[in-house]
N, C-alpha and C positions, 0 to 999 in steps of 0.2 A: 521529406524535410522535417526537421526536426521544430519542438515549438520555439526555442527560443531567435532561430533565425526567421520565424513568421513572427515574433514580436518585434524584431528591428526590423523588419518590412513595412512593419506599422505604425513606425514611428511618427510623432508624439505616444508612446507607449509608455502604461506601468505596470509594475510586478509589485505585489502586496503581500507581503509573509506575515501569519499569522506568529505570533509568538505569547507570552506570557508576562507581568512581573513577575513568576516564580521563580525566574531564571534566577535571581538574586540567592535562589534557595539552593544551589547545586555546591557541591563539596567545594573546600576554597580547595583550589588548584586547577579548579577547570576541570576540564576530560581527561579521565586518565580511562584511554581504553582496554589498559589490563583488566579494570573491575567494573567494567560498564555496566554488566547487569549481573554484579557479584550483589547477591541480598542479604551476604552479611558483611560487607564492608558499606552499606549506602543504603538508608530507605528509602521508599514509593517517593517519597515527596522530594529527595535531593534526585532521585532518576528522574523524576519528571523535571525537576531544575535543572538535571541538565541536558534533556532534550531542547529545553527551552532556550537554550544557550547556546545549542547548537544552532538551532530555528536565526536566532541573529546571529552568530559568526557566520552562516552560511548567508543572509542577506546582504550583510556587509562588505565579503567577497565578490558578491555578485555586483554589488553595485560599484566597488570597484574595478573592476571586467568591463562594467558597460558605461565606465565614466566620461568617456568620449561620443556616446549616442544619445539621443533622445529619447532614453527608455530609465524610466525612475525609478527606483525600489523603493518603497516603502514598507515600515515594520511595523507592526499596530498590536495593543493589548484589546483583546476585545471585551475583559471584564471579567467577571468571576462567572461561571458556565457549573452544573449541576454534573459530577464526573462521579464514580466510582472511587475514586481518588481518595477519598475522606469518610471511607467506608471504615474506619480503623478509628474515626473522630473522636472518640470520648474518651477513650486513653493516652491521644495524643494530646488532645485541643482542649480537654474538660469538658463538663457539662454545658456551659455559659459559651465556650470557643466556639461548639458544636451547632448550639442555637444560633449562634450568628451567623456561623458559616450558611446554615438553611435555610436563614432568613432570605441571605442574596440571593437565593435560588429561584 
């Protein structure tokens, strides 16, 4: 048995997808998966925008699928997290962008 049919066995049930506001960051037009992980059409921060964008379209979906059961999705930003991500910081963000960003850390 697969998990998602042992989460409606156990209904009142939720599913919680972690996601980001970076998604705001992802190239306007959404996914285009000809250049998904082309690294000269899209940098580190718009791919991670739009994995993050994926992370809700795919909760969204889901909770419409399961909109007739008692099993909720929810989406949550969990904050600003310490990645590798921002390893490139002082060319991108500045001196001052980059202090801030390590502050949240």
């Amino acid at each position: 048995m697969g998990l998602l049919p042992r989460i409606k066995e156990s209904q009142p049930s939720r599913i919680v997808v972690l996601s980001s506001l970076a998604h705001e960051f992802h190239p306007k037009g959404g996914i285009d998966f000809e250049t998904i992980n082309d690294e000269n059409v899209t940098s580190n921060f718009q791919r991670y925008g739009r994995s993050k964008l994926a992370n809700l379209l795919f909760a969204k979906a889901l909770a419409r699928r399961l909109k007739d059961e008692r099993v909720y999705v929810n989406i949550a930003h969990p904050g600003y997290v310490a990645t590798e991500l921002n390893r490139q910081g002082e060319t991108k963000f500045g001196k001052l962008g980059t202090r801030m960003l390590d502050t949240l850390t």
